[in-house]
VEXZABA-517713 format. One line per 8 residues: number of its first residue (from 1); for each residue x, y, z of C-alpha. Coordinates in steps of 0.001 Angstrom, whole numbers, always signed. Each point is the difference from the previous one (the first is absolute). Example, Ala and Ser with C-alpha at 12.3 -4.5 7.8 and 13.67 -1.06 7.14 Angstrom:
<sites>
1> +12300:-4500:+7800; +1370:+3440:-660
</sites>
This chain:
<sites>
1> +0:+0:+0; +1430:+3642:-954; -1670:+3316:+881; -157:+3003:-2004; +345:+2926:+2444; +2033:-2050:+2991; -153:+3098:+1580; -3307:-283:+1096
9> +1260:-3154:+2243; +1038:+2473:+2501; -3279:+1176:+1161; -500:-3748:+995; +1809:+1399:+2965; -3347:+1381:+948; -1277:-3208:+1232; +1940:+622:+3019
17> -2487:+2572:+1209; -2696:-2712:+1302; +2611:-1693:+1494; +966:+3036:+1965; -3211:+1207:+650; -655:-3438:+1277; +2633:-149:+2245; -843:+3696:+1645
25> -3209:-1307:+1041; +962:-2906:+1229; +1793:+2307:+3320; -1008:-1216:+2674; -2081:+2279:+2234; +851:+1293:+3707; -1193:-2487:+2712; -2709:+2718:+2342
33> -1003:-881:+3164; -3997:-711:-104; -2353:-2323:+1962; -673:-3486:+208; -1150:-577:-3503; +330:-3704:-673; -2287:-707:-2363; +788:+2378:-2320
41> +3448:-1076:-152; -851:-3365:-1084; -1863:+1563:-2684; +2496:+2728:-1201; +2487:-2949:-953; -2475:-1797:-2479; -152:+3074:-1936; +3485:+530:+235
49> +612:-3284:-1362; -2827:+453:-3198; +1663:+3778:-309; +3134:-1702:-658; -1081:-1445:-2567; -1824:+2171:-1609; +2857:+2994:-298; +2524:-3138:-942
57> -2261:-614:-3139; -416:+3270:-741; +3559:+1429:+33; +844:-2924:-2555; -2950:+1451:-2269; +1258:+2997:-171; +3689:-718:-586; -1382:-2444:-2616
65> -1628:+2951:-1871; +3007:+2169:+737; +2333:-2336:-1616; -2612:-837:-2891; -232:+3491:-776; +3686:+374:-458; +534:-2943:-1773; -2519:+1323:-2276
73> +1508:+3491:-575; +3401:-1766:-581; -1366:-1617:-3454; +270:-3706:+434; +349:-2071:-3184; +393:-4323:+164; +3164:-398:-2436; +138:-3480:+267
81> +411:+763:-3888; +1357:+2789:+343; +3856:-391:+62; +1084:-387:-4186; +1410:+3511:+57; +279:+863:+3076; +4155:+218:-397; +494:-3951:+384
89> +1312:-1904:-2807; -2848:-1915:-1494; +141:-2873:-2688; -3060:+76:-2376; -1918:-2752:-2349; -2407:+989:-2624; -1726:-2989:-1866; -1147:+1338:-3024
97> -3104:-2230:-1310; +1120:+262:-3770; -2919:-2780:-1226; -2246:+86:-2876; -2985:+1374:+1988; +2023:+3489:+457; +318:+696:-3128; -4358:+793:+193
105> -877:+3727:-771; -763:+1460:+3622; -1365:+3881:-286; +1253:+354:-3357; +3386:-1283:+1382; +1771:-3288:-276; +208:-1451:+3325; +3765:-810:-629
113> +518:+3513:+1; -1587:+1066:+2707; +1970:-2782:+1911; +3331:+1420:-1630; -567:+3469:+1312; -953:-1175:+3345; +3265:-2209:+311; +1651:+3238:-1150
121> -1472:+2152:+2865; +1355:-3062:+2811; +3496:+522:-1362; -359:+4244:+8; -606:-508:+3642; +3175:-2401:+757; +2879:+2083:+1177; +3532:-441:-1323
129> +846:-2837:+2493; -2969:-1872:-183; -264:-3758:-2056; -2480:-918:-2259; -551:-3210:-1986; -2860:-375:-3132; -2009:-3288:-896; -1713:-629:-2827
137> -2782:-2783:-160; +524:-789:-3671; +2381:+704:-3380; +3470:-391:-524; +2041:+158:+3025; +2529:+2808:+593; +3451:-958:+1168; -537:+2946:+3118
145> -3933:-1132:+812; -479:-1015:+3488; +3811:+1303:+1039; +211:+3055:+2231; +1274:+2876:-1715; +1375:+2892:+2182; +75:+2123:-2893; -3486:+74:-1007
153> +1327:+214:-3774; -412:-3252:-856; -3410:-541:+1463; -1056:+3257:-1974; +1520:-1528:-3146; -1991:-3327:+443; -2986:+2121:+1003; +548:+1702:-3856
161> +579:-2886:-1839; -2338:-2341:+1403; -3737:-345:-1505; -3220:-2295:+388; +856:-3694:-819; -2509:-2705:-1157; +483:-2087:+3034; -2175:-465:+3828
169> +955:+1471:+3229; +1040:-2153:+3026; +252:+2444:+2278; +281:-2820:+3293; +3351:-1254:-852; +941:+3728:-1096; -729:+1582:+3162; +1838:-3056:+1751
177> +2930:+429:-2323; +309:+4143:+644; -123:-1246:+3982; +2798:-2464:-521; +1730:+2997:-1612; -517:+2777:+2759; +1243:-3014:+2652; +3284:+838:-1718
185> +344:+3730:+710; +1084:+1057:+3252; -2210:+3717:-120; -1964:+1144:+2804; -3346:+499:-2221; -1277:-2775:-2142; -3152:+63:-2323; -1650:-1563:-3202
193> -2115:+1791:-2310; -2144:-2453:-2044; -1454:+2237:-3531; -2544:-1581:-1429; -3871:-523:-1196; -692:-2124:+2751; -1377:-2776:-2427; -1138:-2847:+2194
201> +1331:-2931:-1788; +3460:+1770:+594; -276:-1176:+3189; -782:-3658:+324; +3411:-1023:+1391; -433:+2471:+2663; -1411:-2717:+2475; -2032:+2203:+3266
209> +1368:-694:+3497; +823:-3222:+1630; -3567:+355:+2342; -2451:+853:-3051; +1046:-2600:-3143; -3618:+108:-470; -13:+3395:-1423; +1709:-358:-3311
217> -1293:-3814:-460; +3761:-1659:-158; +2702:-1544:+2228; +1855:+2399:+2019; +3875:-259:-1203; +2187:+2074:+2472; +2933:-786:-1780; -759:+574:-3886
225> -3356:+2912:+287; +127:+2150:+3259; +2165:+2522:-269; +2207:-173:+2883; +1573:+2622:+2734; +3306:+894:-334; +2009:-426:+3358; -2508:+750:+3118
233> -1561:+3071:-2570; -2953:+174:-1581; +644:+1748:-3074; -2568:+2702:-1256; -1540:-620:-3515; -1289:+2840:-1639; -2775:-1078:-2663; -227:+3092:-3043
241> -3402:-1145:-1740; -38:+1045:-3753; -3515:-1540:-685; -2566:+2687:-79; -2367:-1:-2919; +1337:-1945:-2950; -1505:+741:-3829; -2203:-2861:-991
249> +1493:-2933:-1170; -281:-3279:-2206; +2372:-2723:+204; +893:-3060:-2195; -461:-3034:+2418; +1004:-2862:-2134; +54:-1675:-3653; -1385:-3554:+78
257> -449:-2172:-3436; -1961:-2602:-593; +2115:-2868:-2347; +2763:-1352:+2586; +2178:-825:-3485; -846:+2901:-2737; +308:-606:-3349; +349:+2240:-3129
265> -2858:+639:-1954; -2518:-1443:+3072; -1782:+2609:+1737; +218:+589:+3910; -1632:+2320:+2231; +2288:+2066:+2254; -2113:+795:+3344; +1311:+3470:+1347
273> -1080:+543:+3399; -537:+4761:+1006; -313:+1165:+2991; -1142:+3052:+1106; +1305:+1028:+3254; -1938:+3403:-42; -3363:+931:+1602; -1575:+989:-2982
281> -867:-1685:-3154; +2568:-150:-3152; -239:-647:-3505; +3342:-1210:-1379; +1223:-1741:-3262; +2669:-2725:-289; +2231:-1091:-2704; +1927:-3540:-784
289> +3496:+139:-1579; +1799:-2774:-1298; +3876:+569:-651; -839:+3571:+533; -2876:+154:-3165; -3337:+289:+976; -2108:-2762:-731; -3385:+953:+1411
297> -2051:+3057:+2254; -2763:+2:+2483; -2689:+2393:-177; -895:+2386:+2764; -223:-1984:+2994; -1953:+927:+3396; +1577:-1222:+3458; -2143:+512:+3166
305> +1698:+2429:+2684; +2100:-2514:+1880; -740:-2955:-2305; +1627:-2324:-2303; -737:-1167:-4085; +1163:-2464:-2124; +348:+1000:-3789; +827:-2712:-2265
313> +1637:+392:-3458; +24:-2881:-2825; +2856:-168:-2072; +2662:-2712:-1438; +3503:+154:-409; +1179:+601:-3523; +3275:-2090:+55; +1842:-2430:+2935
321> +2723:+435:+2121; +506:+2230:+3253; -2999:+2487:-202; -9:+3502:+2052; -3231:+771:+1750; -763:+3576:+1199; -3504:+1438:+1528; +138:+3683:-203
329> -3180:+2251:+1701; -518:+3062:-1771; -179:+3730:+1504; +1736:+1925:+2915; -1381:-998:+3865; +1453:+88:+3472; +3195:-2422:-666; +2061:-767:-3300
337> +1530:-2968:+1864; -3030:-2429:-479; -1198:+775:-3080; +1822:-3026:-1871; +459:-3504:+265; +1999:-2310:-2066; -273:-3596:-794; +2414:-2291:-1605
345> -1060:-3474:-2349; +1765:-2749:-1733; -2483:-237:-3465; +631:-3487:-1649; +2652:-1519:+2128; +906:-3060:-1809; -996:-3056:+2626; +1366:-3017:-1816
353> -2356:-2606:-119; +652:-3617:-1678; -3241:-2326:-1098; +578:-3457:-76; -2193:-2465:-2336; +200:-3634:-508; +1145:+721:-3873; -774:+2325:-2805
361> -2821:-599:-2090; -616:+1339:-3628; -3232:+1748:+555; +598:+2287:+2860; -3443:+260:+1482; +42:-3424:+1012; +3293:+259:+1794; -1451:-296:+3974
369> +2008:+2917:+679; -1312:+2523:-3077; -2905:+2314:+2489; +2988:-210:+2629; +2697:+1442:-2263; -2888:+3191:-1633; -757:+617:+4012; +4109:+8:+723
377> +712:+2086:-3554; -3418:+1983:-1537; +2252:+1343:-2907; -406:+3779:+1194; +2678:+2422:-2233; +706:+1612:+3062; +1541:-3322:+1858; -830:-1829:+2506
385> +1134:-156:+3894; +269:-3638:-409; +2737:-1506:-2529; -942:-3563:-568; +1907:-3251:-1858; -1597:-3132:-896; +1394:-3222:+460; -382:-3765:-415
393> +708:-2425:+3023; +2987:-1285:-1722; +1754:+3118:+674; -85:+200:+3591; +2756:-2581:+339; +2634:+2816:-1618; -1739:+3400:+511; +718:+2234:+2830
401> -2411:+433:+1857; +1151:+2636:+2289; -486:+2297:-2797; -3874:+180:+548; -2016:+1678:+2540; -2808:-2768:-465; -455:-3044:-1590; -3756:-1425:-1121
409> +742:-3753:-906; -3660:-575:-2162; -1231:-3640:-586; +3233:-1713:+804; +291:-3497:+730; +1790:-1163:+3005; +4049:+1093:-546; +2699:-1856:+442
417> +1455:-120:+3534; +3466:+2267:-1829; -2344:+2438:-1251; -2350:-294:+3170; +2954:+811:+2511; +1178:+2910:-2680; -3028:+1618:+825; -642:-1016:+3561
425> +3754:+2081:+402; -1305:+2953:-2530; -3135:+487:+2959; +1837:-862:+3504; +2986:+2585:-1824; -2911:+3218:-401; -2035:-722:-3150; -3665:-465:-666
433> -1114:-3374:-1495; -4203:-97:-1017; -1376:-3058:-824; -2926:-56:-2892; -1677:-3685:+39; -1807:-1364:-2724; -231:-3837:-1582; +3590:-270:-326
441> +465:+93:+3907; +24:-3498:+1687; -1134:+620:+3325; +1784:-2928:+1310; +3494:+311:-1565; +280:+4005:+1473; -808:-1144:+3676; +2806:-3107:-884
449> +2509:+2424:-1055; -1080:+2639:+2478; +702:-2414:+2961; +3183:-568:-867; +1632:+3516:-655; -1189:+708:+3683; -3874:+1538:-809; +1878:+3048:-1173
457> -1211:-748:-4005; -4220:+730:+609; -998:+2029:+2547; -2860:-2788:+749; -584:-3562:-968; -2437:-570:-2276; -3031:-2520:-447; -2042:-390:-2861
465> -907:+974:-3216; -3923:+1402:+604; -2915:+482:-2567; -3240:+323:-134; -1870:-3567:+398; -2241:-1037:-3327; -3638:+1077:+806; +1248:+1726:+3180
473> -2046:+3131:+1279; +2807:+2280:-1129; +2744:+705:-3105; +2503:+1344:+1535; +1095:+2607:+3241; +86:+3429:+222; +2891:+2305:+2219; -1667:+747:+3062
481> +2895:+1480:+1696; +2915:+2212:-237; +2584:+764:+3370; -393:+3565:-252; +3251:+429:+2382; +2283:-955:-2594; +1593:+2799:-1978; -585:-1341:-3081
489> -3804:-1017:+527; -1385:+3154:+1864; -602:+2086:-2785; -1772:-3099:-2154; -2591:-674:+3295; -2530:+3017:-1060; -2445:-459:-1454; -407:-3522:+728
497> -1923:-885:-3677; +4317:+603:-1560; +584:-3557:+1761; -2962:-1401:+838; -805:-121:-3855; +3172:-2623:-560; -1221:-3371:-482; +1522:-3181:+558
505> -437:-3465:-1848; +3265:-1794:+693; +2589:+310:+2565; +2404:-1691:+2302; -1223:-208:+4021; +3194:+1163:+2230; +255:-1131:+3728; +742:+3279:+1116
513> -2085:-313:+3373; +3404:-2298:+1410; +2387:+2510:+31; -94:+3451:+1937; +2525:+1783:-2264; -2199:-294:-2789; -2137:+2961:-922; -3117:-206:-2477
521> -401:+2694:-2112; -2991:-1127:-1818; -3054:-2547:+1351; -2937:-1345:-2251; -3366:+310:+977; +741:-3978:+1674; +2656:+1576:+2220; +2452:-1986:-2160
529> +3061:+1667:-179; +1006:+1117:-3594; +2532:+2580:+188; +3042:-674:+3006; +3551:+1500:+654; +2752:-1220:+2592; +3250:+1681:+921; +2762:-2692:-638
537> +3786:+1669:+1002; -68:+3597:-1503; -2392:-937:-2213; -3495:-747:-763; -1907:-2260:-1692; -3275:-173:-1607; -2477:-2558:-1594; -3275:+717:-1662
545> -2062:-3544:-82; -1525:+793:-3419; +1341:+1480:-3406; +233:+3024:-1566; -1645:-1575:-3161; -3586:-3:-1084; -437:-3627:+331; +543:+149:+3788
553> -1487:+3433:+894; -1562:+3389:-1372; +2364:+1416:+2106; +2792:+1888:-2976; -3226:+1144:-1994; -884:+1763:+3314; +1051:+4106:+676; +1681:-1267:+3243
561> +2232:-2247:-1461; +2574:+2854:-1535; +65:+2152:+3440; +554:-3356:+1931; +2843:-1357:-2199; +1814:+3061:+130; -339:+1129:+3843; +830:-3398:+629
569> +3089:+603:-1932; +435:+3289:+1487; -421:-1022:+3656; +2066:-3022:-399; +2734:+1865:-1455; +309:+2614:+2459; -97:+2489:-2256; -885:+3735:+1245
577> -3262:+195:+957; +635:+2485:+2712; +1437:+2982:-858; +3568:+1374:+1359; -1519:+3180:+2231; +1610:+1724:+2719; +75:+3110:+1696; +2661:+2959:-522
585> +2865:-866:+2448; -351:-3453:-71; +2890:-2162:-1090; -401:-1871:-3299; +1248:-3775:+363; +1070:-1982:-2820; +255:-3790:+1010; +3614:-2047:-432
593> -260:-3089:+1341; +1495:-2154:-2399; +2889:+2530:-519; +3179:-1621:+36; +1972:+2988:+685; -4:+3274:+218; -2493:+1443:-3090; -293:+3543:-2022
601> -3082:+1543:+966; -1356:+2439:-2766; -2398:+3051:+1766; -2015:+2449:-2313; -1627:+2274:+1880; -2884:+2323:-1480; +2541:+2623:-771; +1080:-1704:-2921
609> +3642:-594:+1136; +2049:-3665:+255; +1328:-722:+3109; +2435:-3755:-23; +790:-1410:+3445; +1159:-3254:+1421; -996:-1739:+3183; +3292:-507:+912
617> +576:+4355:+671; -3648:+701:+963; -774:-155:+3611; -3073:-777:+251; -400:-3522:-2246; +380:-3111:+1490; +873:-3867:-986; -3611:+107:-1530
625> -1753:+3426:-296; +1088:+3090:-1358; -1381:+3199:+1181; +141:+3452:-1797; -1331:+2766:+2590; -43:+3554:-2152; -3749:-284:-779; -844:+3933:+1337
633> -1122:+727:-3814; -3401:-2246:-515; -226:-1294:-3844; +1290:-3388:-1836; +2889:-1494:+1464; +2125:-2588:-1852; +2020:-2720:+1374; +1892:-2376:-2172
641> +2681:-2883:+1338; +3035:-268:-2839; +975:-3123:+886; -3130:-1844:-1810; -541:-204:-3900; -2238:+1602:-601; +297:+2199:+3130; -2421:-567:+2684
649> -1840:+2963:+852; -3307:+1668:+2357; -1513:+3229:-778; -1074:+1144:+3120; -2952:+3600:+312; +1266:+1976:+2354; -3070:+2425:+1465; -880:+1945:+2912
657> -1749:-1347:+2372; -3536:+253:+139; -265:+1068:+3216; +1974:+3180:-711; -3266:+1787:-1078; -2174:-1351:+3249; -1084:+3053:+1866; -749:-1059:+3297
665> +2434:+1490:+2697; +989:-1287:+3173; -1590:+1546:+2804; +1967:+2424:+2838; -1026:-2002:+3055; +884:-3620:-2050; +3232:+1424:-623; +927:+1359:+3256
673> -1078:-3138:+1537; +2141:-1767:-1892; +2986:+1801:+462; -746:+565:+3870; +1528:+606:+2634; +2329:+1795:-2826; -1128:+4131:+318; -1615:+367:-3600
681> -1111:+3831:-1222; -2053:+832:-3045; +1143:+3134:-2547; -2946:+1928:-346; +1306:+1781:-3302; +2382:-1676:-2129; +382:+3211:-2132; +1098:+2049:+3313
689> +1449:-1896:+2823; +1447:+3090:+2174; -2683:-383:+2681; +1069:-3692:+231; +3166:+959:-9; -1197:+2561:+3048; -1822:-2532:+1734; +3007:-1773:-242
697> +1915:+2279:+1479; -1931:+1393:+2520; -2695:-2747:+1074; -3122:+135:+762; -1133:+2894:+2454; -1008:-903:+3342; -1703:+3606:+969; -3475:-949:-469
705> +378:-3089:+2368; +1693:+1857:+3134; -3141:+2455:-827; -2071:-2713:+568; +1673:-974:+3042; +167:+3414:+916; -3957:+965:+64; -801:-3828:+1391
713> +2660:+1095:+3351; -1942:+3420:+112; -3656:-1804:+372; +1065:-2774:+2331; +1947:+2465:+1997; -3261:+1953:+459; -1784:-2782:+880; +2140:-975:+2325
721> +6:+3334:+1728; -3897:+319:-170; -824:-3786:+1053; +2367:-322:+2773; +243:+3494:+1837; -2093:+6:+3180; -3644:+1793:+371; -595:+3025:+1974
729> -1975:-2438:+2204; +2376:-2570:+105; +2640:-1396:+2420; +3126:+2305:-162; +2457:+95:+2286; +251:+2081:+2892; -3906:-221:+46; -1987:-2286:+2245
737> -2268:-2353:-1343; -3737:+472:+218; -629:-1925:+3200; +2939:+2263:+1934; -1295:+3151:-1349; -3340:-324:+1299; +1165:-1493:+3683; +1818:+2489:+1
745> -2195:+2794:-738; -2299:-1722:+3019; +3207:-37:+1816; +314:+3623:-176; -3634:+413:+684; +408:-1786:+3561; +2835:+2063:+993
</sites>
């Protein structure tokens, strides 16, 4: 506690007048002779005693309101705060909050530069001796951020240089990181001034206190998300709020599109996800750019105040190959930042496929593989994402195998146990083996041969050849049932009339019920199973128990018999159906497990340059990832491994995250209970912090409490006074009580 006018301390001095008063009438009086008058002695010392009392708790009244009033005069201020420039050295953090939300138009002002200028009025106010560090939350990292410069040049350099980046705050770990620092310096006054919107997602790995976990809904981590006290000090945080009353905005959420494996020439729909995170309604229009042409244009299109849309645009890729997605939203709002979003797509990528038939025949249409090998190749000019061969079953004794992503072996009889255990290695080694039955397929000689390459040939014995009995109440089966949890079925399920329409009139019965690690992908309206897959080592096979002729089934004259042969293909292959999406400032990992030493690594980021390293120099790989961590600029990101012909490579979108244009704010009292018992004080004005900075300095006046104080001694003095001072009529002392006074009056009467 200071005081403004100290001066005024020394009329507290003046509190030594009750005492002295006190103490004058406290003399005792001159013993005088008088008569017997024992009663009224006994009576004069009870009100002695009670007087006592009475003038004790009244001299400490009024020095109370003595002192009070001096106090009072003096100016008191609680500067608990109040030391930064107060002549000590002091040792300074500001974390700046540099994130994609404050770069939102704030009262026709950027927030970034409001938070700028009120980082440049802190250091104004340092003196010459005095440290300060800076901290951004996002961008490319300067060599002097988070190091205390005594200086101030370099801070005020990094403070010039430095501008909104694409990437989230964290601001837990970054207040824990500037309290680490300040442990360091050895100055009397230490403080942290946070500079930000206050966005309340910037804030989840700030965990509350230890006692209250309940209040942010997550498990309290001392160690990782409270900010810590520096040695036996709690360190002030000053928070500078730069959110007041952002320009309307419309964000970009997200791109989704609807084939998992494009292909030129096919059209897609590309679902584009707005929000609006203003209070009033917006009309907005979006564009789609592929390799930076535009290929299509919404019209106007109305978001509710606070809501989301989805737009969707139809389009095809022209030609294959590495395609360049971009979603742009037309028109100026509250934030550049989230106004695009970018997408990256192999078109046409080439899965090599091999069909195996018993032999070739001279008309094709009768081969048992012909529907299979239009569904794996439909002859578009624009290619194909699936690259099939044909072969014969004599070939598999000398072809490699482990050049195909998936093998469909059609109508085969029962190999030979040499080509059996070729294939049994091709699965158990990573490859994809589908059985196609038909009247080729003896039943009994593929359980034989099964058995002895250790069940790892079928993924389930089978029984029986089943038709239709002569003069039976039915012709044939229809699909009853698709398992709508496997990736490559789940899109074929609705409506149910696309399988339910495939009939049966021949197939094979499987005992799939016996084993556990069989799945069924398809049942017939029997329950029989028709349709089954089993992993076997890295690999998986699969059997269909009928053919993909029309003597067995209606099944490749069907719409659902394209879609399933190729997402079949497409699953089984592991070929991208998720897209390679992350956030700005998120590292981009390019797998290397099979690397046999150290490997090239080819980066090209969006800005168009080359940039060659090796995992031997770069720090961050490993013996089976590498990592590339510049990713502040959002856009297409390339990543190619040299050591692979052709090279290897993921294109990875790089966008901000959609979070960035949330609005919600955390609230004061949430974020002072979180960082309690740690003294946190709100900025009022971000664009003039001076009466922080006085607050600061001088602390919080005390003069209208010891007012308070002041009137509430005043009234309980008088009450005092009033309530306890004896009547006219009462005992005094000296005076006889009632009784006495009238004997004696009779007394006097008799004599």
């Amino acid at each position: 506690m200071t005081f403004a006018a100290p001066l005024f301390l020394i009329a507290a001095l003046a509190a030594a007048i009750p005492v002295i008063l006190h103490l004058i009438n406290r003399q005792k009086a001159k013993d005088l002779p008088f008569s017997t008058l024992r009663f009224l002695r006994i009576s004069a010392e009870k009100t002695r005693r009670r007087r006592r009392i009475h003038d004790l708790l009244l001299m400490l009244l009024r020095v109370a309101v003595l002192v009070l009033i001096a106090l009072g005069l003096a100016g008191p201020t609680l500067t608990h705060l109040g030391a930064l420039w107060g002549g000590a050295r002091s040792a300074v953090v500001i974390v700046l909050d540099n994130s994609a939300s404050m770069g939102t138009v704030d009262q026709e002002r950027v927030r970034f530069e409001t938070a700028t200028d009120a980082a440049s009025q802190i250091m104004d106010e340092l003196g010459p001796d005095d440290q300060v560090a800076l901290m951004l939350t996002g961008g490319p990292k300067f060599p002097e951020q988070g190091r205390f410069d005594r200086t101030h040049e370099k801070v005020r350099q990094m403070l010039a240089q430095c501008t909104v980046s694409y990437e989230t705050a964290d601001l837990g770990p970054k207040v824990q990181e500037a309290r680490k620092l300040l442990e360091k310096s050895k100055a009397s006054n230490k403080h942290i001034y946070v500079i930000t919107d206050l966005q309340k997602h910037a804030w989840e790995n700030l965990a509350a206190t230890k006692d209250e976990p309940e209040a942010t809904g997550a498990e309290y981590t001392p160690d990782e998300a409270k900010p810590q006290a520096t040695d036996d000090e709690e360190v002030p945080i000053i928070v500078v709020d730069c959110n007041r009353a952002p320009v309307p905005d419309v964000a970009v959420q997200g791109v989704a599109l609807s084939a998992g494996v494009p292909v030129a020439g096919v059209p897609l729909r590309a679902t584009v996800e707005l929000l609006n995170a203003s209070p009033v309604e917006q009309q907005r229009h979006v564009e789609l750019y592929v390799d930076g042409a535009k290929v299509a244009s919404s019209p106007a299109i109305s978001i509710p105040a606070g809501g989301r849309f989805q737009h969707d645009f139809l389009f095809a890729f022209e030609r294959g190959g590495l395609r360049r997605g971009e979603v742009r939203l037309l028109g100026v709002d509250g934030s550049a930042y989230d106004d695009r979003r970018f997408f990256a797509v192999e078109v046409d990528q080439g899965i090599p496929v091999a069909v195996v038939k018993p032999e070739r025949h001279e008309i094709p249409y009768l081969e048992e593989s012909y529907y299979l090998e239009l569904a794996l190749n439909p002859g578009r000019s624009g290619g194909w994402a699936i690259r099939p061969t044909t072969l014969v079953a004599a070939d598999l004794v000398s072809e490699p195998l482990s050049d195909y992503k998936v093998i469909f072996c059609v109508n085969l009889p029962a190999p030979d146990t040499d080509t059996a255990q070729r294939l049994r290695d091709y699965v158990t080694a990573g490859g994809n083996l589908v059985w196609i039955l038909g009247d080729n397929v003896n039943p009994q000689d593929y359980d034989r041969l099964d058995e002895q390459l250790g069940a790892k040939l079928l993924p389930a014995p089978l029984l029986d050849v089943r038709a239709p009995e002569p003069g039976g109440d039915r012709d044939s089966w229809s699909v009853a049932y698709l398992n709508a949890e496997h990736a490559a079925l789940s899109s074929l399920v609705e409506p149910p009339g696309l399988y339910q329409s495939v009939l049966v009139y021949q197939h094979v019965r499987i005992a799939a019920g016996e084993n556990d690690a069989v799945r069924v992908l398809a049942r017939l309206d029997d329950g029989e199973p028709l349709l089954v897959e089993r992993q076997v080592g890295e690999g998986k096979v699969l059997l269909l128990g009928t053919s993909v002729h029309v003597d067995w089934t209606n099944l490749p004259l069907k719409k659902i018999f394209l879609p399933l042969v190729a997402n079949l293909v497409f699953e089984l292959s592991g070929a991208e159906r998720a897209r390679h999406d992350t956030l700005a400032g998120s590292p981009l990992v390019l797998p290397l497990e099979d690397a046999a030493g150290p490997v090239g690594v080819e980066i090209l980021p969006p800005t168009g340059e080359t940039i060659r390293r090796t995992t031997e120099e770069d720090e961050s790989a490993s013996d089976d990832v590498f990592r590339y961590t510049d990713t502040h600029q959002i856009g297409i990101y390339l990543i190619r491994r040299l050591d692979t012909v052709p090279p290897a490579q993921i294109a990875y979108s790089v966008n901000v995250d959609p979070e960035e244009a949330d609005p919600e704010t955390i609230d004061r009292e949430e974020l002072q209970k979180r960082f309690a018992p740690t003294p946190l004080v709100f900025a009022e004005n971000p664009d003039d912090l001076s009466s922080t900075f006085a607050w600061l300095r001088e602390g919080e006046s005390l003069w209208g409490l010891f007012l308070t104080a002041v009137l509430i001694a005043l009234v309980f003095e008088s009450f005092l006074a009033n309530r306890l001072t004896p009547k006219q009529d009462e005992d005094q002392p000296g005076q006889a009580p009632p009784g006495m006074r009238r004997l004696g009056r009779r007394g006097r009467g008799a004599a």
